[in-house]
C-alpha positions as CSV (number, residue, x, y, z in Angstrom):
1,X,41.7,-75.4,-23.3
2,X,41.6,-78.3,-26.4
3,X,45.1,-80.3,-26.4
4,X,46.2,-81.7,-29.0
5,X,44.1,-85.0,-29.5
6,X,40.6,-83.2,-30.2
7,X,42.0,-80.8,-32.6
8,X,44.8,-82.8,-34.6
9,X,47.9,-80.2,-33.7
10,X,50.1,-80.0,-30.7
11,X,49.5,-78.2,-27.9
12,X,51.1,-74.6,-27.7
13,X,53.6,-73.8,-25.2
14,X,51.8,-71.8,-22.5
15,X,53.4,-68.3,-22.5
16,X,55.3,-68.9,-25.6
17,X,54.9,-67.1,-29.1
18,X,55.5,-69.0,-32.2
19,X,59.2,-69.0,-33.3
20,X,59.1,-66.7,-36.1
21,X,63.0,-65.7,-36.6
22,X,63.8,-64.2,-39.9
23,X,65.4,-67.8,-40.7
24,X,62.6,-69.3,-39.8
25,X,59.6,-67.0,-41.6
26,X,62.3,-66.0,-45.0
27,X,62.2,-62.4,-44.0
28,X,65.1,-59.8,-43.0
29,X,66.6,-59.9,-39.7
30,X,65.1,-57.3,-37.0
31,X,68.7,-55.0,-37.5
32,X,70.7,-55.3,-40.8
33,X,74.6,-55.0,-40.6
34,X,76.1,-54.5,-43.9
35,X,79.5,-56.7,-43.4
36,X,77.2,-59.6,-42.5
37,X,76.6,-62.1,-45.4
38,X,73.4,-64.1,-46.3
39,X,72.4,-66.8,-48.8
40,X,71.1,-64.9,-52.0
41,X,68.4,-67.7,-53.2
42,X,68.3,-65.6,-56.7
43,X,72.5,-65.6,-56.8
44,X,72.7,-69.0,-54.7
45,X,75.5,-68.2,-53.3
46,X,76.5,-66.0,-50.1
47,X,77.0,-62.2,-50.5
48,X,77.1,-59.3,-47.9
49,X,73.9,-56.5,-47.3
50,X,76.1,-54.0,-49.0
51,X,76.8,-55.9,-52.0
52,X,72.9,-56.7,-52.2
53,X,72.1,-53.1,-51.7
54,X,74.8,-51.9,-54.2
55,X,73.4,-54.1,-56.5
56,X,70.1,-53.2,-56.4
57,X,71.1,-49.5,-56.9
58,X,73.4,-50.3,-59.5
59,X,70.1,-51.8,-61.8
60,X,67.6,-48.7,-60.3
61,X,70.2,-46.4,-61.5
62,X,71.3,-47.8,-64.9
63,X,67.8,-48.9,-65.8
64,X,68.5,-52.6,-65.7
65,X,65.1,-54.1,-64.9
66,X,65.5,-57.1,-65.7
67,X,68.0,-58.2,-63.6
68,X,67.5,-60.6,-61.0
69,X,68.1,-57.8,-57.9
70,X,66.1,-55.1,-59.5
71,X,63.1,-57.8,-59.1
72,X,64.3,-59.6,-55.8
73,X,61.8,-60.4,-53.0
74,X,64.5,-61.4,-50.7
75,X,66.6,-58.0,-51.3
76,X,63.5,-55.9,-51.0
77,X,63.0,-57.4,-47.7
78,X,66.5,-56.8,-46.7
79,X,66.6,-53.2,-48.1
80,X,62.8,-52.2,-45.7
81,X,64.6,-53.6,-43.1
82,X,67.9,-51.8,-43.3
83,X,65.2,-48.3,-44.0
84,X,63.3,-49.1,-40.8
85,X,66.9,-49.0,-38.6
């Protein structure tokens, strides 16, 4: 097993996986809840699932491509998530 000095890193945890929460890696959480708010980085301010789901069906319907949730990474995330369960 290397540690740490002969390969420049720090040792890994034996047993334990890398954190990667959804705060941590920028993704969706595991289970979305619509009342539950989260920072909109293309808003930059805090708004709930539903509202980011609204809007983005709001622009799909009406044909508003360019705004900013038609073309949002962070709400496509949240919007596979909340389609997985």
């Amino acid at each position: 097993m290397l540690d740490g000095a002969k390969t420049g890193r720090a040792p890994e945890k034996a047993g334990r996986a890398p954190d990667k929460t959804p705060e941590k890696t920028g993704g969706a959480p595991e289970k979305i809840v619509l009342e539950h708010e989260f920072y909109c980085r293309a808003r930059r301010r805090k708004v709930t699932y539903a509202k980011c789901l609204d809007d983005y069906v709001d622009a799909n319907a009406f044909g508003q491509k360019r705004s900013a949730c038609w073309r949002c990474p962070q709400g496509r995330g949240h919007r596979e998530a909340y389609a997985r369960g």
